[in-house]
DODRENSE-625137 format. One record per residue (C-alpha): residue number from 1; chain; x negated, z negated, y negated. Coordinates in pm, 1 decimal. Layout:
! DODRENSE-625137
REC, i, ch, px, pz, py
REC, NUM, A, X, Z, Y .
...
END
This chain:
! DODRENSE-625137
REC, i, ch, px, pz, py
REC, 1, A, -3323.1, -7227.7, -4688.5 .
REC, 2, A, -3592.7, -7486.2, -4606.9 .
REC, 3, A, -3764.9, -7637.5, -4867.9 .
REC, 4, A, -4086.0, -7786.5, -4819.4 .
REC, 5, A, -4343.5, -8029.4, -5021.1 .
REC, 6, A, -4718.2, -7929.2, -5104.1 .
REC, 7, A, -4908.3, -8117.6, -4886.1 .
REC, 8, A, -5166.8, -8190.2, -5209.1 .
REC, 9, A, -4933.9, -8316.6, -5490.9 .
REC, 10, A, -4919.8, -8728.8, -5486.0 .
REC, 11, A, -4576.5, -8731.3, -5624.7 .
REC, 12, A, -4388.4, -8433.8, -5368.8 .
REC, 13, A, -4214.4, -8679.6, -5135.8 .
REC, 14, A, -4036.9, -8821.8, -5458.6 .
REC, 15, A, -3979.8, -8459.8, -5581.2 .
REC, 16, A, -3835.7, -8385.4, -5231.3 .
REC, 17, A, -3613.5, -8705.9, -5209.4 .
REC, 18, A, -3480.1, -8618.4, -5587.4 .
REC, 19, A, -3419.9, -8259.4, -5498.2 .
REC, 20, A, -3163.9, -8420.6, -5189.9 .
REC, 21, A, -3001.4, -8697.8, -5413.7 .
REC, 22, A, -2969.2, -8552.6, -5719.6 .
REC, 23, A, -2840.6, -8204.4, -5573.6 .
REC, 24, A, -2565.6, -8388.1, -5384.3 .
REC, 25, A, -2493.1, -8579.1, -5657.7 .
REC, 26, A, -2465.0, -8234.7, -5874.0 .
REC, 27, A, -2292.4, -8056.3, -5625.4 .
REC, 28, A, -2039.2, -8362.0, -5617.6 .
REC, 29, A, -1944.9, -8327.8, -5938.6 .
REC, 30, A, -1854.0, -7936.6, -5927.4 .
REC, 31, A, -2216.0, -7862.3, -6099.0 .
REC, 32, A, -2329.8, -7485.5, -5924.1 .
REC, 33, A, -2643.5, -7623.0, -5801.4 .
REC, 34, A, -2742.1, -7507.5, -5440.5 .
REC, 35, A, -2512.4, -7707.9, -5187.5 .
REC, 36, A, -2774.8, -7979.2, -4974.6 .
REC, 37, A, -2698.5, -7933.4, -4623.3 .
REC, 38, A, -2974.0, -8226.6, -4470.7 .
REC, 39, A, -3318.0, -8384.6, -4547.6 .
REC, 40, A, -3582.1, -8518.1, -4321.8 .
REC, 41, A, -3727.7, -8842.0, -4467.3 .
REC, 42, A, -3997.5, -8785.1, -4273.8 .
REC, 43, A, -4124.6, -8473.6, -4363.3 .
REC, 44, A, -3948.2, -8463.1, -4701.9 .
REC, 45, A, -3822.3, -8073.0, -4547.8 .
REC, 46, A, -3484.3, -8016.5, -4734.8 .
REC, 47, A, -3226.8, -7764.3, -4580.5 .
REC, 48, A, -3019.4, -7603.4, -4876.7 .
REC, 49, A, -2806.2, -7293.0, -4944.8 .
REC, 50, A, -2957.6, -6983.9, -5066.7 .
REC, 51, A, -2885.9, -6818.3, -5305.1 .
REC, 52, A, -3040.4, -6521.9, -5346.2 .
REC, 53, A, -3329.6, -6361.1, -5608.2 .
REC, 54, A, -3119.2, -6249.8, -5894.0 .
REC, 55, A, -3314.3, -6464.5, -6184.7 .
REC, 56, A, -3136.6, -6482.1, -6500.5 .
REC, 57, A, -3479.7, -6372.3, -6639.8 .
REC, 58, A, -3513.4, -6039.7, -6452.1 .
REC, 59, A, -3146.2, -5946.1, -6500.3 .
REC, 60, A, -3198.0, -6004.6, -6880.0 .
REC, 61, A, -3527.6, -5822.3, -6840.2 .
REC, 62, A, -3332.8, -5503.0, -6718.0 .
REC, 63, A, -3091.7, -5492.9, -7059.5 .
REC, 64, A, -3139.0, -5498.2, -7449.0 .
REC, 65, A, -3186.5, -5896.5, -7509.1 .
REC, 66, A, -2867.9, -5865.8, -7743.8 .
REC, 67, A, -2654.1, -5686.8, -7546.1 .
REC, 68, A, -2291.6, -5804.2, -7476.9 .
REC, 69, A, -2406.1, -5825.8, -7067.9 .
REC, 70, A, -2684.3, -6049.3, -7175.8 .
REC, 71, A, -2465.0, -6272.2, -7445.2 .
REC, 72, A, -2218.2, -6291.5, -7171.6 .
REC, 73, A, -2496.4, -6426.6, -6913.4 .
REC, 74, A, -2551.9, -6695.8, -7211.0 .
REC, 75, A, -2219.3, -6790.5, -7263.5 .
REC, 76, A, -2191.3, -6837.8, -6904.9 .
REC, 77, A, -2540.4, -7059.3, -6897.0 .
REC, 78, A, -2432.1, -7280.0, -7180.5 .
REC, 79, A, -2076.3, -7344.1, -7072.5 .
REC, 80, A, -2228.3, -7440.3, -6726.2 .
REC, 81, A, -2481.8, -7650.1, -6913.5 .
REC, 82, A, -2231.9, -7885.9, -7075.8 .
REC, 83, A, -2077.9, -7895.3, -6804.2 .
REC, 84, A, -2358.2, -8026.7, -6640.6 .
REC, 85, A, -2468.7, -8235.5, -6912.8 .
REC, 86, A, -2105.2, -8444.9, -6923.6 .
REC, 87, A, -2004.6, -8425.3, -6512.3 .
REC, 88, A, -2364.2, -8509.4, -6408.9 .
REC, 89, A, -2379.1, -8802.8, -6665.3 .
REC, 90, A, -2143.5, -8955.8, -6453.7 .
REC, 91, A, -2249.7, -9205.4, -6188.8 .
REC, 92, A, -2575.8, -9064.1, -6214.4 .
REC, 93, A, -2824.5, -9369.3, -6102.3 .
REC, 94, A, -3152.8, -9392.6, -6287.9 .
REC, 95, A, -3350.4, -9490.9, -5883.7 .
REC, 96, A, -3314.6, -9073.1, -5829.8 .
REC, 97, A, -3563.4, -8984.3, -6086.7 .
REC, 98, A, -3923.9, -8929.5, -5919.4 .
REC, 99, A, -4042.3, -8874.1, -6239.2 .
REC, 100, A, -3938.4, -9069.8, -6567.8 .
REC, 101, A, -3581.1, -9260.3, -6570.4 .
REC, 102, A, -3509.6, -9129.5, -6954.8 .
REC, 103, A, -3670.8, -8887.5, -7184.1 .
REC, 104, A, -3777.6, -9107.5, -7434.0 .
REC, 105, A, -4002.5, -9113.8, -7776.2 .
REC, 106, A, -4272.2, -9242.7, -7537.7 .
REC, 107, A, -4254.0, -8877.9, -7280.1 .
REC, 108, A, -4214.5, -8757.7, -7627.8 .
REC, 109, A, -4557.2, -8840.0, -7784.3 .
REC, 110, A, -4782.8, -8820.0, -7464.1 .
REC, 111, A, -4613.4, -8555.4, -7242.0 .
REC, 112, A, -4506.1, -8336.4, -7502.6 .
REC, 113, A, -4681.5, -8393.8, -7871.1 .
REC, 114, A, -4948.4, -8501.0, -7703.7 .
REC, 115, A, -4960.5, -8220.2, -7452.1 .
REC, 116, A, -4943.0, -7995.7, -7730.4 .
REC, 117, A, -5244.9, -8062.4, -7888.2 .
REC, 118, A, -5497.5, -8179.1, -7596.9 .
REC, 119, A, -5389.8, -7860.6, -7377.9 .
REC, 120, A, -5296.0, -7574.9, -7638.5 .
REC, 121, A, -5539.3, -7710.5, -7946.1 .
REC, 122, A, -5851.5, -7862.7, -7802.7 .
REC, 123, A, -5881.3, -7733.3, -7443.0 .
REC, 124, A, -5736.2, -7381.8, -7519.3 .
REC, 125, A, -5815.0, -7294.5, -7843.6 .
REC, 126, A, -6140.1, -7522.2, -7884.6 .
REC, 127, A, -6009.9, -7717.7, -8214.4 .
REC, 128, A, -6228.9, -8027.0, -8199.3 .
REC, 129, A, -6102.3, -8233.5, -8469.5 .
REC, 130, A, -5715.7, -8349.4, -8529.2 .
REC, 131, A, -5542.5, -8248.2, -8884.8 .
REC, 132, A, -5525.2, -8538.7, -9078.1 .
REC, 133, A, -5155.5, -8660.6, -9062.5 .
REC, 134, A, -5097.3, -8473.1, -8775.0 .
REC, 135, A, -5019.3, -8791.0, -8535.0 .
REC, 136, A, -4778.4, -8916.0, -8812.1 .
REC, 137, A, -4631.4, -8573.0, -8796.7 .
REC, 138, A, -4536.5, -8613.3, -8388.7 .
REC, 139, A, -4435.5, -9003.6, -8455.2 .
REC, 140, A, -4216.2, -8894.3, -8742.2 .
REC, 141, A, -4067.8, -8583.9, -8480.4 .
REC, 142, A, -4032.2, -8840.4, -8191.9 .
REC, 143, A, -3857.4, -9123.2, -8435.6 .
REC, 144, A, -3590.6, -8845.3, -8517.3 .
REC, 145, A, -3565.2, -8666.4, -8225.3 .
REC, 146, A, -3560.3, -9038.6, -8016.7 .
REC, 147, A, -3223.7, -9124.4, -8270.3 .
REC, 148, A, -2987.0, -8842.0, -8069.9 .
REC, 149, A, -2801.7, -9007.3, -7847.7 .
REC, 150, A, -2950.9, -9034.6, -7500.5 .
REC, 151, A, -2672.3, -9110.3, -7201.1 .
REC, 152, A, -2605.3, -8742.8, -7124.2 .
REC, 153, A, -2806.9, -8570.5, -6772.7 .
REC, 154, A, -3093.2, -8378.7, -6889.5 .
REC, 155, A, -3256.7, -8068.3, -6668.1 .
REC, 156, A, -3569.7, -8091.7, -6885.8 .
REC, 157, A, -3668.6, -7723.8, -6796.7 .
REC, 158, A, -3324.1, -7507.7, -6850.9 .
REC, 159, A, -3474.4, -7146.4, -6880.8 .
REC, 160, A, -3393.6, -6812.2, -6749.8 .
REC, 161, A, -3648.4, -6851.6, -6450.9 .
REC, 162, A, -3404.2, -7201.4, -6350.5 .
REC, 163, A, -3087.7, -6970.3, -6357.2 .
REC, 164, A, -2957.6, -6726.4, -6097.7 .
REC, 165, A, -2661.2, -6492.0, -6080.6 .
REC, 166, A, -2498.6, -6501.2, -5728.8 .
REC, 167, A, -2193.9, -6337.1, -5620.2 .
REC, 168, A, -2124.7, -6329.1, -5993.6 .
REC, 169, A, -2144.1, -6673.8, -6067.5 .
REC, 170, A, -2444.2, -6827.5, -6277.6 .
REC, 171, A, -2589.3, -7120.0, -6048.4 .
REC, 172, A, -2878.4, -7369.1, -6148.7 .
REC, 173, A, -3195.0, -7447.3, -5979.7 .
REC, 174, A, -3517.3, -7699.9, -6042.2 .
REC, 175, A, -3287.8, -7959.6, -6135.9 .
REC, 176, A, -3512.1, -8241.0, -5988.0 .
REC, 177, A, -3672.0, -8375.5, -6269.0 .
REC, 178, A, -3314.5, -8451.3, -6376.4 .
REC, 179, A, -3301.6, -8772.3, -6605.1 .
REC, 180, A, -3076.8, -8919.9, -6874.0 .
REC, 181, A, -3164.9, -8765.7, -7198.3 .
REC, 182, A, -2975.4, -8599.0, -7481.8 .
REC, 183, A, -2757.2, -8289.4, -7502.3 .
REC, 184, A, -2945.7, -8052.8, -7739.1 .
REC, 185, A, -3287.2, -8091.8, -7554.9 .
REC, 186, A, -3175.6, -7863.8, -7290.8 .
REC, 187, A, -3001.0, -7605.8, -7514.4 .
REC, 188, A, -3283.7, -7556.3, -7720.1 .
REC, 189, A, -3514.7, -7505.4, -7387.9 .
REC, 190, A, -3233.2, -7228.7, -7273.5 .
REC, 191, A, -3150.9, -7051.1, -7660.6 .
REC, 192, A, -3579.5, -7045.4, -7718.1 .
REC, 193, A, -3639.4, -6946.2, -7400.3 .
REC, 194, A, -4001.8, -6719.3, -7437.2 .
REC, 195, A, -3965.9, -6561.6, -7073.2 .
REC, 196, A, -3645.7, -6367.5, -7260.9 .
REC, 197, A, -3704.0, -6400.0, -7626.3 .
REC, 198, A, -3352.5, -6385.9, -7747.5 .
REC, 199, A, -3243.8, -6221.2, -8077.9 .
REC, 200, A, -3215.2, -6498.9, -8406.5 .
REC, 201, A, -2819.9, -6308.5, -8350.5 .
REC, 202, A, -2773.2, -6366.1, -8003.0 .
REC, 203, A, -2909.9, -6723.9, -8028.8 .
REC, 204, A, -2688.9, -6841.0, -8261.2 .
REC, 205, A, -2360.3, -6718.3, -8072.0 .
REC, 206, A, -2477.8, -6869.9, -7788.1 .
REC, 207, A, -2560.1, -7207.6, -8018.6 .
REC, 208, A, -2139.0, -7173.7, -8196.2 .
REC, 209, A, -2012.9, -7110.0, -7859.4 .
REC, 210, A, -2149.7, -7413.1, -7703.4 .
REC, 211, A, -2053.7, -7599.3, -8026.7 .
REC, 212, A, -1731.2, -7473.8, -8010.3 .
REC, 213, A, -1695.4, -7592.5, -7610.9 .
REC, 214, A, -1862.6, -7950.4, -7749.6 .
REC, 215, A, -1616.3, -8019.3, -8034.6 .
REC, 216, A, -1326.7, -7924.4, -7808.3 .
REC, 217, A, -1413.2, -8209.6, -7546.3 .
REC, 218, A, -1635.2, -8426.4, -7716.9 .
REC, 219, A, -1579.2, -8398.7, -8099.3 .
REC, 220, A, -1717.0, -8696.2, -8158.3 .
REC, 221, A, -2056.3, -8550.5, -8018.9 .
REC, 222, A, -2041.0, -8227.5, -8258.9 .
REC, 223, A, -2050.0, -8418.0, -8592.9 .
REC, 224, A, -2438.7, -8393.9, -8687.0 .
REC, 225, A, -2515.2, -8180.8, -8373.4 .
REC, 226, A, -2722.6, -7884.9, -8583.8 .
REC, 227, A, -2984.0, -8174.5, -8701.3 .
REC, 228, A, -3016.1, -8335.9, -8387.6 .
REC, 229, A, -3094.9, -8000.7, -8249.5 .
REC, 230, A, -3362.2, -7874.1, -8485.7 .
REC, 231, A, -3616.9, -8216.4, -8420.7 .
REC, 232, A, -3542.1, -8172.8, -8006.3 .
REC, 233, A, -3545.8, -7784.3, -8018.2 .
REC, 234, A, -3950.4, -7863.5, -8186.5 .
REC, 235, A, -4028.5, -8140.7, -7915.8 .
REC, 236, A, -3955.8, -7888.4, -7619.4 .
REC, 237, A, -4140.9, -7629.8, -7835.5 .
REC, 238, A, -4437.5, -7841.0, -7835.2 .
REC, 239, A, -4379.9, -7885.9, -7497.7 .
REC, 240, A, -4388.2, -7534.1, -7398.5 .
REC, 241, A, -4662.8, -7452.7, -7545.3 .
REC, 242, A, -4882.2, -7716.9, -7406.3 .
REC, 243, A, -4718.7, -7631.9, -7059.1 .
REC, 244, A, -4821.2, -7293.8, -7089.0 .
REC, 245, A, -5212.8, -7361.6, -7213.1 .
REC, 246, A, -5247.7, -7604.6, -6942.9 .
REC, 247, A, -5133.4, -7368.5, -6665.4 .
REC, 248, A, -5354.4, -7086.3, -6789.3 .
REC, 249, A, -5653.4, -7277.4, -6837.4 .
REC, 250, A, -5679.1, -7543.8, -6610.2 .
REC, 251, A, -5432.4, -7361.4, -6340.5 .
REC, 252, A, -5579.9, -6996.0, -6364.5 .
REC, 253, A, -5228.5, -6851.1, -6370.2 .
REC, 254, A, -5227.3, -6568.5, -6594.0 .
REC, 255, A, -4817.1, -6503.4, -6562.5 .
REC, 256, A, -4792.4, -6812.6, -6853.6 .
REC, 257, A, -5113.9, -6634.5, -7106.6 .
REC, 258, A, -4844.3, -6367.7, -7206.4 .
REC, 259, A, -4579.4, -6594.9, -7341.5 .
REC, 260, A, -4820.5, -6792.9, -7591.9 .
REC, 261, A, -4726.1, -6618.7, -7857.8 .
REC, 262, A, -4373.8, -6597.0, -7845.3 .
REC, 263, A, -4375.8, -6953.2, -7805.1 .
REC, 264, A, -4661.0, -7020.9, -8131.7 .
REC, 265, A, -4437.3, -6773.5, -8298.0 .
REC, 266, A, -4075.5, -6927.9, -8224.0 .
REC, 267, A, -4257.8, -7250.3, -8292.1 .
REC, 268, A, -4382.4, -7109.7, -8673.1 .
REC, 269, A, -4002.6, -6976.5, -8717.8 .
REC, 270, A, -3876.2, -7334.2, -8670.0 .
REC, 271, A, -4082.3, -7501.9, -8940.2 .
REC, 272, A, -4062.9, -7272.9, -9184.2 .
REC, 273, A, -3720.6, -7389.6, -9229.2 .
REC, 274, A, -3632.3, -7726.3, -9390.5 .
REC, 275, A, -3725.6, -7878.5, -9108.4 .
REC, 276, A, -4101.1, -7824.0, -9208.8 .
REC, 277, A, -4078.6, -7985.3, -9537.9 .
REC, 278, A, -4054.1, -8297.7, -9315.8 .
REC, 279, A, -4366.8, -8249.8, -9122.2 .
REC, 280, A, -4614.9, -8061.6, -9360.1 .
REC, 281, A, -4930.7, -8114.3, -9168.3 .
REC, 282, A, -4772.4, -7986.4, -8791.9 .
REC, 283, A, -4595.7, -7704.8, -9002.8 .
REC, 284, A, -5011.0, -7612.2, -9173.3 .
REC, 285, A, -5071.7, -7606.8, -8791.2 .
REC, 286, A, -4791.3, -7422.9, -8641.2 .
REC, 287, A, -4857.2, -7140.6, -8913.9 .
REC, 288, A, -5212.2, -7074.0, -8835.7 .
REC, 289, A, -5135.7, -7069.5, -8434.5 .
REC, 290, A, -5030.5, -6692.2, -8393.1 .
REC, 291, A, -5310.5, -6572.9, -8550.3 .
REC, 292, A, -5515.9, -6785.1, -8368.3 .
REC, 293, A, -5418.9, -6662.4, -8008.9 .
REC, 294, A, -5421.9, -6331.8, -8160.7 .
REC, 295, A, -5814.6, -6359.7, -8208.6 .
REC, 296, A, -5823.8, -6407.6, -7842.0 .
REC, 297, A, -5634.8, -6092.2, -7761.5 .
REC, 298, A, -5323.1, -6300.6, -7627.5 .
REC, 299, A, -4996.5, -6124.0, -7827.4 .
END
């Protein structure tokens, strides 16, 4: 397979030179990305293995979210993610990153806080005025979220759409805005996925299961995993949703409209927990968002 930069986006012959080293790199360390076969520094064209159509998404699409086929597709995707995480840590060097070195509190505030509310709140839904307390709300988030340990490779987008099923083996793709980062960011983007909408059930095998593989080679990692998780699974929430504004609004592609809600509504599940109690004013927010979109037809 050829794959070829958009002549229009300023940053593509980065993206194209990432997608070479850092899919070597991943293939190097036994990571089932596909294998790189050349790049033309030139033209930025990359010549890679194909793999084939079968999306995670589509194949979870064609079963009951919770059945054993599709917890067996997650247990595959999360033991392949830590592996991932650990192997591609490894030697990784920070010059392959086209985008940001490190997910850090910074990416956290502006590119996904940040994003939040200036594509989902203002431009989509037409709020005009912040909450009051809401910015200390996404500074408290990032100040907790920005204490989990950081050295580990991070995919930044690990989602049923970045996963494929060939010749019966679960295999990765998009992995060039790989960075360092830590290891529940990318779990929470897989287990609150909205393209698949997994059952609260079915999420929280999938979350034991990679807990279980994490204290068995790492169990120094698991201690105080759960917290960790809960203030990066809200970040890449936030994320999501601004993601998904942005690319309906300003983009004009309708695909993203229809998974709004899930997203507001997996976001209003989160902080109705304890984790809420921590960040009243984004939690006020969160609850009213649902209802919101629903005015606007978009459920």
């Amino acid at each position: 397979m050829a794959v070829v930069p958009s002549p229009t986006h300023p940053g593509a012959m980065a993206e194209a030179q990432a997608v070479w080293q850092i899919g070597r790199h991943l293939w190097s360390r036994q990571v089932p990305v596909p294998e790189m076969f050349a790049f033309d520094s030139t033209t930025g064209i990359v010549l890679c293995e194909d793999m084939g159509d079968h999306q995670l998404h589509g194949l979870v699409l064609a079963n009951e979210t919770g059945s054993d086929q599709v917890v067996g597709y997650g247990r595959q995707a999360v033991e392949l993610l830590l592996h991932m995480q650990l192997a591609g840590a490894a030697d990784f060097k920070l010059e392959w990153c086209w985008d940001t070195p490190r997910y850090d509190r910074e990416l956290m505030l502006t590119r996904e806080a940040g994003y939040f509310w200036q594509a989902l709140c203002r431009d989509f839904l037409g709020f005009t005025t912040m909450p009051a307390g809401l910015d200390g709300d996404f500074q408290h988030l990032a100040d907790l979220a920005a204490a989990e340990p950081g050295g580990f490779f991070l995919h930044r987008d690990f989602q049923s759409r970045n996963l494929l099923v060939s010749a019966g083996r679960m295999r990765v793709l998009d992995f060039q805005g790989g960075r360092l980062g830590p290891l529940a960011y990318d779990l929470a983007s897989f287990l609150n996925d909205p393209y698949i909408e997994l059952p609260l059930a079915a999420r929280a095998e999938l979350f034991n299961h990679y807990l279980g593989l994490l204290a068995a080679s790492r169990p120094e990692l698991a201690e105080g995993f759960l917290e960790g998780y809960l203030w990066l699974a809200l970040q890449r929430n936030l994320q999501i949703l601004g993601a998904f504004a942005f690319l309906t609004k300003i983009k004009g592609k309708e695909f993203f409209r229809r998974y709004l809600y899930p997203a507001a509504v997996n976001l209003r599940g989160m902080l109705d927990g304890p984790a809420g109690c921590r960040l009243p004013v984004l939690r006020a927010l969160a609850a009213e968002l649902p209802e919101q979109l629903q005015h606007l037809k978009i459920t």
